[in-house]
N, C-alpha and C positions, 0 to 999 in steps of 0.2 A: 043738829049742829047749832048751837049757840053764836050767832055771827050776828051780833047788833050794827047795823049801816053807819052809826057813828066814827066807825074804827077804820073801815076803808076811808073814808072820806076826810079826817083825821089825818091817816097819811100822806094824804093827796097832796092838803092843805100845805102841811109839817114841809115835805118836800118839794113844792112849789115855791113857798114862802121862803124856804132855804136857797133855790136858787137864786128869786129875786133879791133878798136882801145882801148874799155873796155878790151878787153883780154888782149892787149900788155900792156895797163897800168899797171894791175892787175900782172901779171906776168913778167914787169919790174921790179919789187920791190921782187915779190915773191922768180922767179928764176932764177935770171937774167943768169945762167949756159947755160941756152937754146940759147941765143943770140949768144954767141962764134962762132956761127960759120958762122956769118956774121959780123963776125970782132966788135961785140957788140952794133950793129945798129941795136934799136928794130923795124926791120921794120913790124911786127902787126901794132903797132903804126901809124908809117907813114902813110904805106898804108891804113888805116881804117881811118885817117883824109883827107886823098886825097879823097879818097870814098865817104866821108859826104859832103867834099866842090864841088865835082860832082853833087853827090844827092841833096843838097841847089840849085846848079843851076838852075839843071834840072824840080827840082818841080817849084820854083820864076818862072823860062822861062813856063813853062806850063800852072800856073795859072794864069801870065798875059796875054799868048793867050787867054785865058779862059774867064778870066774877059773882055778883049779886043771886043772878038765876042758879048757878054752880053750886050754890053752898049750901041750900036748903032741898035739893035734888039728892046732893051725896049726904045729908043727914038721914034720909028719910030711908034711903036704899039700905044705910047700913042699919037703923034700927031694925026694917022689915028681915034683913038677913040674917040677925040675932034672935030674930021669933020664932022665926022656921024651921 
């Protein structure tokens, strides 16, 4: 099984990051009262899009290892099966 640790953790990110930044959204407009005391810098927000653009990496990097190992495994299998 081909499973590069990139890809679980990738989603973790993707998925975390998505709730954080849906909550800062969500409660930028709501309450925005909460913010004050970072000087009005929704960082929900921020931080939950940095998270995603992490989580995007980290899955993209993982399932090109993935696909990477795949491709020269099913080349070789089918040459040998043509020889035999």
């Amino acid at each position: 099984m081909n499973l590069d640790i990139r890809v679980p953790i990738g989603m973790l990110f993707l998925s975390l990051g998505g709730l954080l930044a849906g909550f800062g959204a969500v409660t930028h407009f709501t309450n925005p009262a909460l913010y004050a005391r970072s000087l009005g810098v929704n960082v929900n927000l921020w931080w939950g899009l940095v998270m995603i653009a992490f989580g995007a990496a980290m899955y993209y990097y993982g399932r090109r290892a993935v696909a990477a190992q795949a491709d020269p495994s099913e080349s070789t299998s089918t040459s040998t099966s043509l020889e035999a």
